[in-house]
C-alpha positions as CSV (number, residue, x, y, z in Angstrom):
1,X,6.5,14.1,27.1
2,X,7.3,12.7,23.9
3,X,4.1,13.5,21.7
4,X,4.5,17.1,23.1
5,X,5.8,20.1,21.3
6,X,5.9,23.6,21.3
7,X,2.7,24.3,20.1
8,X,1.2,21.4,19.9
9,X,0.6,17.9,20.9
10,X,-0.6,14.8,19.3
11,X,-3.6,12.6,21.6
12,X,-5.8,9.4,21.2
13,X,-9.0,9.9,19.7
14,X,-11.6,11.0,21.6
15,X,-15.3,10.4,21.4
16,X,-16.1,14.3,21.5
17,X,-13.6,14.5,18.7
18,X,-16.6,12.2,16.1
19,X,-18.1,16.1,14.7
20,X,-14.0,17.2,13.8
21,X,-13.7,13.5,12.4
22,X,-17.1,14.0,10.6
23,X,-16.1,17.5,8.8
24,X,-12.4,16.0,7.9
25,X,-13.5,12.9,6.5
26,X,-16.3,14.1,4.3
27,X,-14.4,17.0,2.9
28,X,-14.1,16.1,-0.4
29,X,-11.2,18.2,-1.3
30,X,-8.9,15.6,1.2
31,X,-10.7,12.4,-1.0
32,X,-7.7,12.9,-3.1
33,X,-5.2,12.1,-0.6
34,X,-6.5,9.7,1.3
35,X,-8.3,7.5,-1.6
36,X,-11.9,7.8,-0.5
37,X,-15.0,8.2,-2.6
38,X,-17.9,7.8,-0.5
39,X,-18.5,9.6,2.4
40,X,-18.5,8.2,6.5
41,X,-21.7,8.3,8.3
42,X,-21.0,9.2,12.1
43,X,-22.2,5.8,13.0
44,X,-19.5,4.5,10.8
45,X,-17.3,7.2,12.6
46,X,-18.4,6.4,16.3
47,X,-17.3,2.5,15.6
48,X,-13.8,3.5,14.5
49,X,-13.7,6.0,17.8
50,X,-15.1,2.9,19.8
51,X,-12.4,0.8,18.7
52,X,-9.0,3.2,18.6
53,X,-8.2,2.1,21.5
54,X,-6.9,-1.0,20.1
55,X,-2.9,-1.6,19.7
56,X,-0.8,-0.1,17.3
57,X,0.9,-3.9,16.9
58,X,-2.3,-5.6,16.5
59,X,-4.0,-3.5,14.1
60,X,-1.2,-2.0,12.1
61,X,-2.1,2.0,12.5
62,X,-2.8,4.5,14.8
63,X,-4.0,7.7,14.3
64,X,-3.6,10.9,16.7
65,X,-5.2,14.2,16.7
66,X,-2.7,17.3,16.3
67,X,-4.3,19.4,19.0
68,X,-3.4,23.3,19.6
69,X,-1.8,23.5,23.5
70,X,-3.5,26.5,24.4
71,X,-6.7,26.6,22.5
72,X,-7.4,22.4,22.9
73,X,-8.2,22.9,19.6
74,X,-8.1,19.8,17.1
75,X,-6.2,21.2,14.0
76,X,-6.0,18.1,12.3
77,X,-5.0,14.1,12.5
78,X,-1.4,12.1,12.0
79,X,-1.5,8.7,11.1
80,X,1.0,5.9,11.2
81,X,0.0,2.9,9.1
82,X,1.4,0.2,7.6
83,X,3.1,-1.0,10.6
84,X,5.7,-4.1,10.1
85,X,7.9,-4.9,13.3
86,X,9.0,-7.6,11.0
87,X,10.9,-5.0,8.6
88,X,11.0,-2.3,11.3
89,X,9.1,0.3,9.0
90,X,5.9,2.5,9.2
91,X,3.9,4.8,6.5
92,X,2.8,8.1,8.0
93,X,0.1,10.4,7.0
94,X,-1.3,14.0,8.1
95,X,-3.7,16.6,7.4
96,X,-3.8,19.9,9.0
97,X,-8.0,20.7,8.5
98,X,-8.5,24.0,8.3
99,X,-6.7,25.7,5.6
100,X,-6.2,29.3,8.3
101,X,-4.0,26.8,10.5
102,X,-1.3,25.7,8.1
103,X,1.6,26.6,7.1
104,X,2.0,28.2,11.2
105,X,4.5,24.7,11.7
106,X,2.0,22.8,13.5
107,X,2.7,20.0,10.5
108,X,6.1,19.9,11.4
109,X,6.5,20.0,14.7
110,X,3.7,16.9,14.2
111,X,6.0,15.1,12.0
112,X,8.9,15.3,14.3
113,X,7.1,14.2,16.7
114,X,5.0,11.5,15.5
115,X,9.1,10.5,14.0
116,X,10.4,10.9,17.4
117,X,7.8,8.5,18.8
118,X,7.8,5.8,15.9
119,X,11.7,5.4,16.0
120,X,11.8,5.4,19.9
121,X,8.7,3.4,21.3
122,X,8.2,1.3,17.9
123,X,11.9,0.6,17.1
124,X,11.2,1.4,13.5
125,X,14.7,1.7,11.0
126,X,12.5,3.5,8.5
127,X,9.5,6.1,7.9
128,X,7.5,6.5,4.6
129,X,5.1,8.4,3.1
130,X,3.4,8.2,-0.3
131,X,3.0,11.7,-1.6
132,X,1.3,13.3,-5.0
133,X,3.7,14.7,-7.5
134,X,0.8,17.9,-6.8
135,X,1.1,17.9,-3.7
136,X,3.8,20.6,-3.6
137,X,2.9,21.7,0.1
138,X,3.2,17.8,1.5
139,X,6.8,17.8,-0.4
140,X,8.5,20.6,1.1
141,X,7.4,19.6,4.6
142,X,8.7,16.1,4.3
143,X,12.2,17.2,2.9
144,X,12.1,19.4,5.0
145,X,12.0,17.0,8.3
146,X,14.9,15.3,6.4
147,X,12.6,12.7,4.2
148,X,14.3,11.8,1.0
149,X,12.6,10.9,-2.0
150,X,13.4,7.6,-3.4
151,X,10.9,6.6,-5.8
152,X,8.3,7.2,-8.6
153,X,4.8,5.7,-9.0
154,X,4.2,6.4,-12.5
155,X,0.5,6.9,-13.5
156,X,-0.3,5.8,-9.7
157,X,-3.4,7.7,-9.0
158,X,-6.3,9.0,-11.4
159,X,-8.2,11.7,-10.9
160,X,-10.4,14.0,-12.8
161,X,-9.6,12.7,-16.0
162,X,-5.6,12.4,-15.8
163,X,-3.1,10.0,-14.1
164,X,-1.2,12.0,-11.2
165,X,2.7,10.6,-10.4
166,X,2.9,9.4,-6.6
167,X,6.4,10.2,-4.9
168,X,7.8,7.6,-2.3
169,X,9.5,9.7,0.4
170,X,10.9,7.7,3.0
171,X,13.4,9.0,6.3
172,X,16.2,6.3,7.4
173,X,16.8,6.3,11.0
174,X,20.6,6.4,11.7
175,X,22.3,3.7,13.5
176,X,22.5,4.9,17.5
């Protein structure tokens, strides 16, 4: 199985998964990342769960839950977004919740995976992610999975009262 690893595996939403969804996107310490300000009701939450069925080619993003094999447990989400089949490229996100699980590789084997899957079943040439210069965690597991930074956001995103460099990384498939 190609969304299978050694520890974990990636899945489609759930509907029991709306309490995990609820705690991850109200933390407020993720806002940063992810460019929210104002937090998701579960209503809101229970719509999006309602609807994530829906195609990766119609609505441009999919997002999977990095569960634990053993446990079942939902250690965090992976997102592809972005998606052009035109231009044969996708953005990718991820978030492992629950500060006791990281740094264990369950972000990288995600990100392998979630790579494996993109260039394979979506035929994409290229994988990008838009990283914080802060972000020092995010940047060593990107280069890491063979991501290469190629550009510089100046001034991209402000937050508490300074302007905060975003990093283009981006990881070119290889011609088969």
């Amino acid at each position: 199985m190609i969304l299978q690893g050694k520890n974990i595996h990636l899945r489609a939403l759930e509907p029991t998964d709306l309490d995990f969804l609820y705690a991850l996107e109200n933390d407020t310490s993720l806002w940063q990342v992810s460019d929210t300000i104002t937090p998701f009701s579960k209503y809101v939450l229970t719509h999006y769960l309602e609807n994530s069925h829906r195609d990766i080619f119609d609505v441009k993003q999919v997002r999977l839950i990095v569960e634990h094999i053993d446990t079942k447990q939902p250690l965090g989400c992976i997102d592809l977004f972005d998606f052009n089949p035109q231009h044969n490229r996708v953005g990718v996100g991820l978030v492992i919740f629950d500060a006791a699980h990281r740094a264990k590789g369950y972000a990288t084997e995600s990100l392998k995976l979630i790579c494996a899957y993109a260039q394979e079943h979506l035929q994409v040439h290229q994988i990008f992610a838009n990283i914080s210069e802060q972000n020092k965690d995010s940047i060593s597991l990107f280069e890491k999975t063979g991501f290469l930074k190629t550009g510089v956001k100046k001034d991209w995103n402000y937050h508490k009262g300074i302007y905060i460099d975003q990093y283009l990384y981006q990881y070119i498939v290889a011609d088969k």
